[in-house]
N, C-alpha and C positions, 0 to 999 in steps of 0.2 A: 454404567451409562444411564441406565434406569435412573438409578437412586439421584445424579447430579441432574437430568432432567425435569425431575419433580421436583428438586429442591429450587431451581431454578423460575417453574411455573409458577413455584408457591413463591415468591418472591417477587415476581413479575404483577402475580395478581394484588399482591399485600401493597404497593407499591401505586397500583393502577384504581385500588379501592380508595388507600389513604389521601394520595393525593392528585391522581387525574381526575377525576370523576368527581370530583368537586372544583377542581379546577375551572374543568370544562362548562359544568353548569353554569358558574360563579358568567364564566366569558359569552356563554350565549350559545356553544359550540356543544350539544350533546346531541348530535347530531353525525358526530365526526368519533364517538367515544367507540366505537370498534376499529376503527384506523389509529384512535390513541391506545387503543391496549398493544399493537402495534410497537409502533414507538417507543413505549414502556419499556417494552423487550430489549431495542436496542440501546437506549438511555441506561437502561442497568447493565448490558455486557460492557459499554464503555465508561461506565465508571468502577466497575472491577479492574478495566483494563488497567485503568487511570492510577489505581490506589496498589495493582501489581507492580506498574511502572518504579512509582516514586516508592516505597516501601522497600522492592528487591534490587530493581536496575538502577535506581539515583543511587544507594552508596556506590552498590558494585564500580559505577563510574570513580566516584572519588576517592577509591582507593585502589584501581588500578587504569588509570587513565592513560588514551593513546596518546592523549596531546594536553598541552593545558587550555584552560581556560579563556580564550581573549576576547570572545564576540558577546555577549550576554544581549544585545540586542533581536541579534539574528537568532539565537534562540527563545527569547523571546515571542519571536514571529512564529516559529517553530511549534511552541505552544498552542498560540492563535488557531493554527492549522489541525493542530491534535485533537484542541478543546471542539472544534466545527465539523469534526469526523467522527469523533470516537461516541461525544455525546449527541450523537444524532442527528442534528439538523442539518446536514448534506444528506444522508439516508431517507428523512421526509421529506424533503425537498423531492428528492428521486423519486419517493413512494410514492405523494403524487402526480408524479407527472411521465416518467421518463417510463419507470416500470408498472407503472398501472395499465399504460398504454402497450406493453411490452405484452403482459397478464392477456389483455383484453386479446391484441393481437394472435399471440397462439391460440388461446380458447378455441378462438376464430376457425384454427388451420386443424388444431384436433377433429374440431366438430364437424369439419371436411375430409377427413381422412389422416392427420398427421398424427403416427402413435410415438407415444414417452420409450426412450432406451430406457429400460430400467438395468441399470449397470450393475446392480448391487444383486442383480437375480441371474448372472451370469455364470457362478459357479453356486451348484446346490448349498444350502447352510449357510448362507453368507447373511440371508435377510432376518437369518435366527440370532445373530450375535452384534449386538449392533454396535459393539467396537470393530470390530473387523470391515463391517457396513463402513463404518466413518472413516475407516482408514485407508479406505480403496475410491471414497469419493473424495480424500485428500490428497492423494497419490495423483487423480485425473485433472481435481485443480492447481496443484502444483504444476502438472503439465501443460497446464491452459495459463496457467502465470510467467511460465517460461517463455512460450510462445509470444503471449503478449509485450513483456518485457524489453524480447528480442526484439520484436516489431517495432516498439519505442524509439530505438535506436538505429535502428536499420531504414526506416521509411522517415526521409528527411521531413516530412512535416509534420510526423507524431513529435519528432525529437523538437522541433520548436516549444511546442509545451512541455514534454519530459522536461525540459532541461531548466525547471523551475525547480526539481525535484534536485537535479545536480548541480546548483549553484550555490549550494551551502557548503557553506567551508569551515563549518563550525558545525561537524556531525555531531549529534548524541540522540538519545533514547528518541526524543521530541519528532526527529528531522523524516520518521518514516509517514507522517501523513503532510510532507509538504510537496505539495502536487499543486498545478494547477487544475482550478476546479473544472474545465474543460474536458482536459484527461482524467482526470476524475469520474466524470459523466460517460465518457467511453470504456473503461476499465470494468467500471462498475457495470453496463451495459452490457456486457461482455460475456463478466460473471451469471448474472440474472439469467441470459438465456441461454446458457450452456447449465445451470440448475435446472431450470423448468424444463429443457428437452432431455436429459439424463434421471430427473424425477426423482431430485432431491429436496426433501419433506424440510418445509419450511421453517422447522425448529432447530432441524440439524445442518441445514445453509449458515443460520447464525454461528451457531458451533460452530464451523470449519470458517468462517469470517475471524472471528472472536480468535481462535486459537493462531494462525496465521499471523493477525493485525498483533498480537501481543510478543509470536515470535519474530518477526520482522524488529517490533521495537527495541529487543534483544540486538538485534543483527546493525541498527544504525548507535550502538550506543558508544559512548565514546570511552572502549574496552579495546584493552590489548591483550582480546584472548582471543588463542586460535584450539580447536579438540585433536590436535597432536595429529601425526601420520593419517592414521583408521580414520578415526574419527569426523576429520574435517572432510573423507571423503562418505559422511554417512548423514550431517547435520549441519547447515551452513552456521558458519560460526562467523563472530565480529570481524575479525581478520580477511576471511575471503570478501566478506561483502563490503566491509571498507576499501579492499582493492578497486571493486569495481565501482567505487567513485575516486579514485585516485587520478590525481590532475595529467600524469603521464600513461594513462591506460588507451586514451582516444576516445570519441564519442561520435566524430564524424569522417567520412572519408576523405583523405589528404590528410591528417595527421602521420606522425612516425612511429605511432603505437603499432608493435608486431598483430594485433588485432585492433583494425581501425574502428570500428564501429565500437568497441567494449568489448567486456568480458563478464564472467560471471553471474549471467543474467537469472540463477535461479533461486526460487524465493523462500524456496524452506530447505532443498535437499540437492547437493551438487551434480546428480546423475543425471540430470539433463542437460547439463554445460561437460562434462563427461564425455556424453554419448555425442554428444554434438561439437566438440573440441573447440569449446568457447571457455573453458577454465583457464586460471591462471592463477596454481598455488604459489606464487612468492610472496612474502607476509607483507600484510596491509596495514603499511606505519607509515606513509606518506600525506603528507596534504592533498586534501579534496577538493574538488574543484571541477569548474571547466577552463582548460588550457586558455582562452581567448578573452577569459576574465584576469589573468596575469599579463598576458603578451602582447593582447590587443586594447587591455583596459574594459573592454566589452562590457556593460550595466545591464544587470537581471533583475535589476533592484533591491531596495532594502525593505520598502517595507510591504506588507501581504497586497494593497490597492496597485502600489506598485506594480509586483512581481505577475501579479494578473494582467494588466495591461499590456506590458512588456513582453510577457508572451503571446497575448494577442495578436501584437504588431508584428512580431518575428511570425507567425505563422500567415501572415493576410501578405508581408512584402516578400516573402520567401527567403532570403537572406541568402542567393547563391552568391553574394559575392564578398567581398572583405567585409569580418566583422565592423560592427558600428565600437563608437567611444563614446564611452560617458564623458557629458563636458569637465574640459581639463585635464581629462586621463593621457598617461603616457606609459607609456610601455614599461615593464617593468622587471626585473626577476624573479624567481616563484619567492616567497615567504609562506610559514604556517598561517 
């Protein structure tokens, strides 16, 4: 862990010498060059992520695909969404604003009395080995992802935005950073303060972001693999999570899905859909979807200005009552 941490600083700084910091100069902004080494950081985990994606997961796709290829658009968009997450500019966008204010905030309640969990100092030896360290602060965010997830779906007004996330019907590698950026903003907000009150060191935040966001893009690819019996119940594989975007699983209540709200809402390891009998291993070869985008026509949009708006309005008109139609849609039966 050692050795990939320094290889990593030495690379953040090589990177933040060569070309921020002349960047910055050049723009007037050296002023801002300790928030750009920042940045740095996350600009280079997502373009590892970026060049792990297309390298290992784009063949993997094309040579055992769940479905074929027929939207290229929509992934497209996909992209779009990937490109504005992974290479960081949602994360400075946050940095300055959402979570600086978050920073400032605790500071605030510490230097009044609020002390850090340190979780990692809870069994002796633990803060000596810092794999072990990282895999117990992966194990709480796993648990804190779960949670959230489920809440996605379960509290009908998070699910008006979610459901930018489940309108793609043209899953692959691309489709795990299409969110709207609202949910976005809450997820992430989420995250942030459950690090900073558990007192996780802001090197190894990115690590368990970085390692998460790369297997997730695993989990939406468009792969028809599942890790057999054992297995799928030890490391969420394409298959389970493909389920739970499958157009017949439900998303909201009044569907006829044996679980209405979804299912398999965990984001790296099944034992919390498990423990909480929200799984459902039968293999995930169906078209994705939201049910009221075939049946009611329902528009979530096609392209990213769109798909923002769109969930705006579903979340501002509440939408209890019959879905709306995109003009000229008509009801239709499911297709891929």
């Amino acid at each position: 862990m050692t050795t990939i941490t320094d290889a990593f600083a030495s690379a953040q700084q090589w990177v933040f010498e060569t070309l921020i910091v002349p960047f910055a100069f050049w723009a007037g902004s050296g002023n801002l060059l300790e928030d750009g080494f920042t940045a740095t950081g996350w600009l280079l985990v997502g373009v590892v992520q970026i060049v792990l994606m297309v390298l290992l997961i784009g063949p993997l796709q094309r040579l055992w695909p769940a479905e074929p290829v027929r939207d290229r658009h929509a992934i497209f968009i996909d992209v779009l969404y990937t490109l504005l997450h992974k290479l960081g500019l949602f994360k400075l966008m946050m940095f300055f604003s959402v979570e600086e204010w978050l920073t400032n905030g605790i500071g605030w309640l510490r230097a009044h009395g609020l002390h850090t969990l340190q979780i990692d100092q809870i069994w002796p030896g633990v803060t000596d080995n810092a794999w072990v360290s990282f895999a117990l602060y992966l194990v709480v965010f796993d648990f804190i992802g779960y949670l959230v997830h489920s809440a996605q779906h379960h509290w009908h007004w998070w699910w008006q935005l979610h459901a930018v996330h489940h309108s793609q019907r043209q899953m692959t590698m691309w489709s795990d950073n299409r969110n709207h950026l609202l949910d976005s903003v809450i997820t992430d907000t989420v995250f942030v303060v459950v690090a900073i009150l558990i007192g996780v060191a802001p090197a190894q935040f990115v690590a368990l972001v970085a390692v998460t966001q790369l297997l997730e893009s695993l989990q939406h690819a468009n792969l028809r693999w599942h890790w057999g019996r054992v297995g799928e119940r030890l490391l969420i594989s394409p298959s389970f999570h493909r389920r739970h975007h499958a157009l017949s699983l439900g998303h909201e209540p009044g569907t006829v899905a044996r679980l209405p709200y979804g299912g398999n809402f965990g984001v790296l390891f099944p034992w919390w859909d498990m423990l909480f009998r929200s799984a459902d291993w039968r293999p995930g070869t169906e078209p994705t979807g939201i049910e009221d985008q075939v049946l009611a026509g329902r528009d979530y949009g096609r392209g990213f200005w769109a798909q923002q708006w769109l969930g705006l309005k579903r979340l501002l008109r509440g939408h209890y009552g019959q879905p709306e139609r995109s003009a000229g849609a008509t009801p239709k039966t499911d297709t891929p």
